[in-house]
C-alpha positions, 0 to 999 in steps of 0.5 A: 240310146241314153247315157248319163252325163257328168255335170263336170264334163257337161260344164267342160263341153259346154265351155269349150264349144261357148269358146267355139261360138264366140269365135266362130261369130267373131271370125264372121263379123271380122269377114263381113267388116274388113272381107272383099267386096265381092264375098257372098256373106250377106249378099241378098240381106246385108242388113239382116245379115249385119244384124244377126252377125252383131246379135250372135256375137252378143249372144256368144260372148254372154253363154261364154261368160255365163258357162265360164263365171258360173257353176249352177246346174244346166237345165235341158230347156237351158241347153235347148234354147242354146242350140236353138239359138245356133240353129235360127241364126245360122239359118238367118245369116245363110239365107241372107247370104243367098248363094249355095256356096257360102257353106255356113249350113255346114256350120251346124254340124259342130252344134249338133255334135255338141248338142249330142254329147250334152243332152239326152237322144231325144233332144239331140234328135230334135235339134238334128231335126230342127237343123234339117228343116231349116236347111229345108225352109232356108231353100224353100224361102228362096224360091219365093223371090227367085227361081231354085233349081232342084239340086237345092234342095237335094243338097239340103237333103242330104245336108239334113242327112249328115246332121242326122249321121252326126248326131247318131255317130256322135251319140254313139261314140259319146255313149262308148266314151262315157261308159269307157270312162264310168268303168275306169271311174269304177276301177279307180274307185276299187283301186283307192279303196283297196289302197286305202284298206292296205294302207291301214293294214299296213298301219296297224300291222306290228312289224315296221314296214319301211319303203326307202330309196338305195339314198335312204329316202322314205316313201313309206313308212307304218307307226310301228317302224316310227316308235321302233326307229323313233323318228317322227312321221313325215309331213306331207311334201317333205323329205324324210331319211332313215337313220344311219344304219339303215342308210348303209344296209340299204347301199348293198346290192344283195338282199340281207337281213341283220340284228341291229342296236336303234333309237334311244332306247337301244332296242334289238331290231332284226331288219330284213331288207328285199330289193323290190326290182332286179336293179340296184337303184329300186327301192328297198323293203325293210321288215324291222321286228323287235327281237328284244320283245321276242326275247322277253317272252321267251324269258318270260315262258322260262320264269313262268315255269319257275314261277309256278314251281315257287308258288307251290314252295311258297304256299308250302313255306307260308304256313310254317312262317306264319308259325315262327312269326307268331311265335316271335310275336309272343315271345317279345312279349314275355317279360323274362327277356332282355335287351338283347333277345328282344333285339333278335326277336324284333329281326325275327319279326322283321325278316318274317315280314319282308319273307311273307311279302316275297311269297305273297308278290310270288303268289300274285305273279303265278295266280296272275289274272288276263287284263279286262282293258277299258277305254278311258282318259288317262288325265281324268283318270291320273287325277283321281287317282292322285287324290285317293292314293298316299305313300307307304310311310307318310312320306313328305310328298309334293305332287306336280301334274304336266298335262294339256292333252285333249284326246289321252284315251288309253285302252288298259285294265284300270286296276293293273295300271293302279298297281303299276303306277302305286308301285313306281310312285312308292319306289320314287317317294321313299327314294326322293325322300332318302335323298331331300327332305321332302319327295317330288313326284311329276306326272307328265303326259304326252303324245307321240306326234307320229303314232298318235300314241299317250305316253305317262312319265313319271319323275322323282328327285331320287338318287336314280338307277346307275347306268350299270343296273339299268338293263337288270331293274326289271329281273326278278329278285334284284335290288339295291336296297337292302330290304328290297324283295327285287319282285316290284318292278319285275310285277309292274313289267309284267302287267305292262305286257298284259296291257300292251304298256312299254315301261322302260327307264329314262334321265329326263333333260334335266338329269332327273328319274324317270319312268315312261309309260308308252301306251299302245293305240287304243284303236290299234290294242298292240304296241309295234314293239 
């Protein structure tokens, strides 16, 4: 019978029974120093006796302190010579002590045990063997000097048969234990594997998964619950509770789903809680969805329809305003007008213009291409294109660049973020540039601790959106300038949902225009919005 051991578990055995040895020469020495007169310890070779005993504690404390300071690998022959050791002056220190009745032979039984949980079945047999026929030799040495009675060395049989019975049962049961314990290492293994796959589906899912105690403890929580309730992931040993809301959600003894207003955004989250056990002190299961996201696409299948039918009345229109744009081209220029009719022709021009610019944003919406997203830098890509792009106008520009990330990989199409970017940065320059005499743009990059996700802002010195139109900047056809179409930030929300970017507007700490950029995982491809 063989079983593979452990070197772990064989540096633990051979720890234990080194501590074994050492005390078990120890209690001999004290015996044989401050024992009775009359003891049978080393009775027939008290010198040979004091010396064993003396050589066996040395040799014990030195295996104590070689098993216990180091950690290199045991060699068979190492392990072998160890219980040999045991065996020879064990044997040694019974013949020396003469009588039948010392018991030390008996001794031996704990290292062939040992020598059976630690060293393959042929070599623990050995040592069995080699035990037996001490046990033997020991009786037979004695009746070179004195007379021995043949129960000697029946009892030395039969001692040589309970070392070979302890070494098959010790064999024996070490080869169950050990296979007992390789299948439970095996099951654990299985058990952290297949922990660590939910543990990632569980992370990548796009609902908000949040394990909470009834006190609103968090024992679990994915990266879409931390960008939808916008608290940071919880550092290992340390206590993290939920918000609020989800605190007194969680203090109800039925389960319960509800709509609810979380973060600074003010995003519209269904929660769905389920009480994991019958009692009310379990923890609760809290499903948070974002229902703001499911909304938009509904409104957003609602303007495709329109969309597709204003295409075809765009394209209808255009040609017949390209007719009348022309027309008042040429008519400006006869010689014949005045003034006053060339004043009317310049409003012709101008709103033929802002008219084509509309149907052309109203084509672009409805011809609409799928996103062919790449892997790239976002700081090495936003310094590019900085360098290539200017503002509509010429407008006076100064541009600033916050960014000391190392790792800002982002996962979009290159030229729907060019778009979505050109136009935000138009729209802060001309609005900078109304209220300053010259424009300031600041591209901040940054990284969300909990999610590891890039976010991009960026901030002009603008008057900035009223706190009544922020909800309505991204509805098509709505504007506060009086030559605005009200399409270019309605197109830069739909690319950011093509790309899986969340856009929304912000005032930064110091009051100023911000637009943030929140780009999903570009492992994980969808944002948990």
């Amino acid at each position: 019978m063989s079983f593979a051991q452990d070197f772990p578990q064989q540096r633990a055995i051979m720890r234990v029974y080194s501590a074994y040895r050492f005390a078990l020469a120890g209690v001999i020495l004290i015996a044989l120093i401050f024992g009775p007169a009359n003891s049978t310890l080393g009775i027939t070779a008290p010198k040979w006796f004091a010396i064993a005993v003396l050589g066996y504690v040395c040799f014990a404390l030195l295996s104590l302190i070689v098993h216990t300071l180091l950690s290199s690998r045991y060699t068979q022959t190492q392990l072998f010579f160890e219980f040999f050791i045991d065996i020879g002056v064990i044997m040694l220190m019974s013949y020396c002590s003469g009588s039948a009745d010392s018991g030390l032979p008996l001794l031996l039984i704990v290292t062939i045990s040992a020598a059976s949980i630690t060293m393959p079945g042929q070599l623990s047999m050995a040592i069995a063997a080699l035990a037996t026929i001490s046990a033997i030799s020991e009786v037979a040495a004695h009746t070179l000097t004195e007379r021995v009675s043949a129960q000697r060395f029946i009892v030395a049989g039969m001692t040589g048969t309970a070392y070979f019975s302890a070494a098959i049962a010790i064999r024996y049961l070490s080869g169950r234990i050990v296979k007992a314990q390789q299948l439970a290492e095996r099951r654990r293994t299985d058990i952290e594997q297949l922990s660590r796959i939910n543990q990632r589906i569980v992370q990548r899912m796009q609902t908000g998964i949040v394990v909470m105690s009834q006190t609103g403890q968090i024992k679990l929580i994915n990266a879409a619950a931390t960008e939808l309730l916008d608290i940071p992931t919880p550092a290992p040993n340390t206590q993290q509770y939920a918000p609020p809301v989800l605190i007194d959600m969680a203090r109800t003894t039925e389960n319960s789903a509800k709509v609810i207003k979380i973060g600074p955004r003010h995003l519209d989250v269904h929660v769905n809680m389920s009480i994991l056990e019958q009692n009310d002190d379990s923890d609760r299961l809290l499903y948070i969805e974002n229902i703001s996201k499911i909304n938009q696409r509904a409104q957003n299948l609602k303007l495709a329809s329109l969309g597709r039918f204003t295409a075809s009345i765009a394209h209808e229109i255009r040609n017949p305003l390209s007719a009348i744009s022309h027309a008042a081209q040429l008519l400006a220029e006869s010689p014949d007008l005045n003034d006053v009719d060339k004043r009317f022709t310049t409003i012709i021009q101008n709103h033929a213009l802002r008219m084509n610019d509309i149907i052309k944003n109203i084509l672009e919406l409805s011809r609409g291409r799928s996103a062919e997203p790449a892997r790239f830098s976002l700081s090495a890509w936003l310094r590019q294109f900085l360098d290539d792009w200017q503002p509509t106008g010429h407008t006076p520009l100064d541009i600033n660049i916050d960014s000391n990330l190392q790792d800002d990989f982002i996962n979009v199409d290159r030229s729907q973020l060019t778009q979505i970017i050109s136009n935000i940065a138009d729209n802060g320059a001309r609005h900078g540039a109304e209220k300053h005499s010259r424009a300031v743009l600041t591209f901040r990059c940054r990284k969300n601790p909990s999610s590891a996700a890039v976010s991009l802002d960026i901030i002009d010195n603008g008057q900035g959106i009223k706190e009544e139109d922020e909800d309505k900047i991204f509805e098509p056809f709505f504007t506060t300038q009086e030559q605005g179409n009200g399409l270019g930030l309605y197109l830069c929300r739909e690319l950011c949902l093509a790309n899986q970017i969340h856009i929304y507007y912000r005032r930064t700490e110091r009051g100023e225009s911000c637009f943030r950029l929140q780009f999903s995982h570009p492992d994980r491809g969808t944002l948990a919005e």
